[in-house]
DRENDO-1510 file (C-alpha; in Angstrom, 1 decimal, always signed):
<recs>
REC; n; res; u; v; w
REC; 1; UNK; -12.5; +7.6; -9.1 .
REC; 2; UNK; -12.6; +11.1; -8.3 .
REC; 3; UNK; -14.3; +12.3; -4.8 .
REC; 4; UNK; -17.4; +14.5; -7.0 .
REC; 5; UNK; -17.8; +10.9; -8.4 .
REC; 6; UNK; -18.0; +9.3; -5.4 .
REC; 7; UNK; -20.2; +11.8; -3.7 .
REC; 8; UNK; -22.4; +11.3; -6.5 .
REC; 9; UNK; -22.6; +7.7; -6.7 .
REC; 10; UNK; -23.6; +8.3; -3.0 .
REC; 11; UNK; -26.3; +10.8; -4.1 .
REC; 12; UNK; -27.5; +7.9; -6.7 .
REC; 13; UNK; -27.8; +5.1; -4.3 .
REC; 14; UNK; -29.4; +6.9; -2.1 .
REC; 15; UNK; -32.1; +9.0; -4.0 .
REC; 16; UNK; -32.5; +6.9; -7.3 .
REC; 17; UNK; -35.2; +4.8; -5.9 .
REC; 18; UNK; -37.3; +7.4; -4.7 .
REC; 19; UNK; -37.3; +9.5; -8.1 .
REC; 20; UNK; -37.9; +6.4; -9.8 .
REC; 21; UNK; -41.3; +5.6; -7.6 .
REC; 22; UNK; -42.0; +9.4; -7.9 .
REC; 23; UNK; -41.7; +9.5; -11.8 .
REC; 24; UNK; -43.6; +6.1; -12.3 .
REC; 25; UNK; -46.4; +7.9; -10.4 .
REC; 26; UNK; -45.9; +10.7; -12.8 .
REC; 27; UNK; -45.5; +8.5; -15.9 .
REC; 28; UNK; -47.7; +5.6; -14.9 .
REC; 29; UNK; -45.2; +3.6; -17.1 .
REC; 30; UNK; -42.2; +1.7; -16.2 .
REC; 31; UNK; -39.9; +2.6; -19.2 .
REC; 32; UNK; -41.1; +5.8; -19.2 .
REC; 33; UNK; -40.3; +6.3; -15.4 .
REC; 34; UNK; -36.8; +4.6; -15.9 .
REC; 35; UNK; -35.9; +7.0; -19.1 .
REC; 36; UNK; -37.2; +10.3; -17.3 .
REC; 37; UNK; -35.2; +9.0; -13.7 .
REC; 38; UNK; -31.9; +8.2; -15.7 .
REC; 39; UNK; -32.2; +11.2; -18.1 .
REC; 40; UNK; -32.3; +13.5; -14.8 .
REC; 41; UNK; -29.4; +11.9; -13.2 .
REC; 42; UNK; -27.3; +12.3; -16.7 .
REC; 43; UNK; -28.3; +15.9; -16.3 .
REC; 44; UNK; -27.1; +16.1; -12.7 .
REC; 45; UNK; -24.0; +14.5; -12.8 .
REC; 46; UNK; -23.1; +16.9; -16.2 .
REC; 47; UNK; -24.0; +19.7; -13.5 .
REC; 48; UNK; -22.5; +18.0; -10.7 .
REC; 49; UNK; -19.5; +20.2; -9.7 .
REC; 50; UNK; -22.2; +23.2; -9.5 .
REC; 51; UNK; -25.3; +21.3; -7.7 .
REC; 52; UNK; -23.8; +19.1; -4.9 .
REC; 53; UNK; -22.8; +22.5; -3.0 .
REC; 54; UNK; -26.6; +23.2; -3.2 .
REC; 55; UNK; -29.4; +21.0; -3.2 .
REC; 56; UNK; -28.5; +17.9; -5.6 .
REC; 57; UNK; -32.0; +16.4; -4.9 .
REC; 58; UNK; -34.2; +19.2; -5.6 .
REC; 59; UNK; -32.3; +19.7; -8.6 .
REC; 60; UNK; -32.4; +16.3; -10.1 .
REC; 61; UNK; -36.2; +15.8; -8.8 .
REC; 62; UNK; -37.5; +19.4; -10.9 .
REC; 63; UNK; -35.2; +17.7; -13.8 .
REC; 64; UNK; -37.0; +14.5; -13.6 .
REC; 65; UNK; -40.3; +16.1; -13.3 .
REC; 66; UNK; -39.9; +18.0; -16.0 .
REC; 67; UNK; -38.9; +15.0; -18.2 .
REC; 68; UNK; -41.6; +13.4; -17.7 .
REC; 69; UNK; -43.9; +16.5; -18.6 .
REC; 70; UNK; -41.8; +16.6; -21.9 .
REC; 71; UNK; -42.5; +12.9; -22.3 .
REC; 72; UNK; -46.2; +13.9; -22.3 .
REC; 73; UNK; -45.7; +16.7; -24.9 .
REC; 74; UNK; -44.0; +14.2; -27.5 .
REC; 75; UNK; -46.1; +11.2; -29.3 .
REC; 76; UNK; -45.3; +7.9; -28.1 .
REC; 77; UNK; -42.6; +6.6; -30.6 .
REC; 78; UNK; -42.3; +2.9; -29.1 .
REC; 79; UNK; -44.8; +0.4; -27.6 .
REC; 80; UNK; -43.2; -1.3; -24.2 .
REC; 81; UNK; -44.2; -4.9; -24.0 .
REC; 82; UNK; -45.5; -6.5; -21.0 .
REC; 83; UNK; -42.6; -8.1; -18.4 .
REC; 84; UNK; -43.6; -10.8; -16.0 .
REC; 85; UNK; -42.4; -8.9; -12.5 .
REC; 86; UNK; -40.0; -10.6; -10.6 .
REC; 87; UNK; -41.3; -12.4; -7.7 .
REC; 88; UNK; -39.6; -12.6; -4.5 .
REC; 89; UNK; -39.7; -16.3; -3.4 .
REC; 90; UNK; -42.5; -17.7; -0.8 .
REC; 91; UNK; -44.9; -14.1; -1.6 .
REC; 92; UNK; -47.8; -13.7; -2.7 .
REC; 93; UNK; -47.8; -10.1; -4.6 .
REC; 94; UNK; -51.4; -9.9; -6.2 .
REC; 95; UNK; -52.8; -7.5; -3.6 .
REC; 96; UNK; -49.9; -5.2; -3.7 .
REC; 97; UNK; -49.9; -5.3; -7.3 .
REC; 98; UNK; -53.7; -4.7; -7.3 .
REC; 99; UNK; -52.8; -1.4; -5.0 .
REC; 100; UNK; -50.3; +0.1; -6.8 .
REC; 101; UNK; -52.3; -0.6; -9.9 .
REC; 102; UNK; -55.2; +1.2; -8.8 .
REC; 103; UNK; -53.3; +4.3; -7.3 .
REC; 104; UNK; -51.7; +4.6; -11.3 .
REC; 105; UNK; -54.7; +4.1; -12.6 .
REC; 106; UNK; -56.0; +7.1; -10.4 .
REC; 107; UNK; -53.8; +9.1; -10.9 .
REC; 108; UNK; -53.9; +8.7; -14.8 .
REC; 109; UNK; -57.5; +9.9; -14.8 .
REC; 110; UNK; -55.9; +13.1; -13.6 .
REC; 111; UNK; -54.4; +16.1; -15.8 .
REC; 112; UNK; -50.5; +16.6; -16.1 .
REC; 113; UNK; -50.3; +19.2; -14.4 .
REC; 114; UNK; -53.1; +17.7; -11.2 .
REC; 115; UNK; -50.9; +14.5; -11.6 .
REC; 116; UNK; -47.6; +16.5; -11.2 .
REC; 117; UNK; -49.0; +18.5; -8.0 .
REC; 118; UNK; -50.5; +15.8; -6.4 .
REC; 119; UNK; -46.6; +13.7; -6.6 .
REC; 120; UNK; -44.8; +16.9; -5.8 .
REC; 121; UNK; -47.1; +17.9; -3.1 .
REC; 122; UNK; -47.5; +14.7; -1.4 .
REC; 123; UNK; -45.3; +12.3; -2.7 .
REC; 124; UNK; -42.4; +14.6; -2.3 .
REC; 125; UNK; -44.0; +16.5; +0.5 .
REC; 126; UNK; -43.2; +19.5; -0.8 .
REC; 127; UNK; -45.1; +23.1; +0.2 .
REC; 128; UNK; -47.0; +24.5; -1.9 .
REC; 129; UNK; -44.9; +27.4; -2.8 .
REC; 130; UNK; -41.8; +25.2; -3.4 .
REC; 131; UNK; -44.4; +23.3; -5.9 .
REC; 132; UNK; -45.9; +26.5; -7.6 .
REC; 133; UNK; -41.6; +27.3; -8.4 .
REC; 134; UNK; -41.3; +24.3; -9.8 .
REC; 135; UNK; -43.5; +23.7; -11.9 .
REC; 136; UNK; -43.7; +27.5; -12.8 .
REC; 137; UNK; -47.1; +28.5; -12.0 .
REC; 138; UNK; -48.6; +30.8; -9.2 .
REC; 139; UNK; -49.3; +29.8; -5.9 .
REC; 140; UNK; -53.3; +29.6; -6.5 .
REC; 141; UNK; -52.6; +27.8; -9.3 .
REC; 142; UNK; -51.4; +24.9; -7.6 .
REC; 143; UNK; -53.8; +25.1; -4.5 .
REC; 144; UNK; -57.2; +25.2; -7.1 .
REC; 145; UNK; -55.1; +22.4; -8.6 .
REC; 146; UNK; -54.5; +20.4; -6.0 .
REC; 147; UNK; -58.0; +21.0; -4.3 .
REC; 148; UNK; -59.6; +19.6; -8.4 .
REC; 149; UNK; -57.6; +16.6; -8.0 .
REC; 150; UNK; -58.1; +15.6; -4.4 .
REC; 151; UNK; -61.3; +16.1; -5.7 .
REC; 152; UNK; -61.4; +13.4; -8.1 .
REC; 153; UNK; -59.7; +11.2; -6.3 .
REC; 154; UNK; -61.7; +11.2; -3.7 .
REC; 155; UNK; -64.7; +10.3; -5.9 .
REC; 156; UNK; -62.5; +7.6; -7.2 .
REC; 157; UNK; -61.3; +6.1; -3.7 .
REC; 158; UNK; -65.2; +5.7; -3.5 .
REC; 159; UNK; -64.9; +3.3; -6.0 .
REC; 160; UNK; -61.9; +1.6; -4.7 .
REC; 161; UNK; -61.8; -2.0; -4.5 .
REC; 162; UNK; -62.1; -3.6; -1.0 .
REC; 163; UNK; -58.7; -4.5; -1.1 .
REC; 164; UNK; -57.8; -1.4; -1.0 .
REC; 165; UNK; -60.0; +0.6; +1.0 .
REC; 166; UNK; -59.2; -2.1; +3.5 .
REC; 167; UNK; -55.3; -0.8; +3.6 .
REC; 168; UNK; -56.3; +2.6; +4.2 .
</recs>
């Protein structure tokens, strides 16, 4: 194995998990998050030799993102089917499941483009400039989109089960 393939096996291990969380917030589907994640790192390691020398992450991250907005643009073509999750021995899940349900399920009463600032802005933690040059739009763009959906969600974490309000 070469040592740009090994560096970016590296860069995989260690970043793969957090685009995948990042474009299943995005998506709020599995298969869809998996597809848009792997489709990104395909497009990074073709551009490997060029990225690694500048910011790999940011690179594959605005990729990913930007998958996933095309994903949106094009008519659902297949129907995923229900998997039972895999369950670690000896846990109980249910009221981790229940969370994560409800924050996709929030954020999927958002727009695209609210549900792509609010990940990139504070999933990713990213300013709000470095956001607006992502996803292409001006600065006040993103802050009167960001301020809408914070917005909603804040009317929907009224209505938040117990369970979760109880985490917070």
């Amino acid at each position: 194995m070469a040592q740009g393939d090994e560096e970016f096996v590296r860069f995989v291990e260690d970043s793969s998990g957090r685009l995948l969380r990042a474009a299943y917030l995005l998506t709020g589907d599995r298969h869809r998050a998996e597809e848009a994640t792997q489709a990104a790192l395909v497009r990074t390691y073709a551009s490997w030799s060029r990225v690694r020398r500048d910011d790999a992450y940011a690179y594959t991250r605005r990729v990913m993102v930007n998958e996933a907005i095309d994903g949106w643009r094009r008519p659902l073509r297949e129907y995923a089917t229900a998997e039972v999750p895999e369950c670690p021995a000896g846990r109980d899940i249910a009221d981790e499941v229940a969370r994560r349900r409800w924050v996709v399920d929030a954020l999927s009463a958002l727009s695209a483009r609210e549900r792509a600032v609010v990940v990139l802005r504070f999933f990713f933690d990213l300013a709000e400039a470095e956001v607006a040059a992502e996803l292409n739009v001006s600065l006040g763009t993103v802050k009167s989109t960001s301020s809408r959906a914070l917005a909603k969600l804040r009317v929907t974490g009224a209505e938040a089960p117990e369970l979760v309000r109880r985490t917070r």
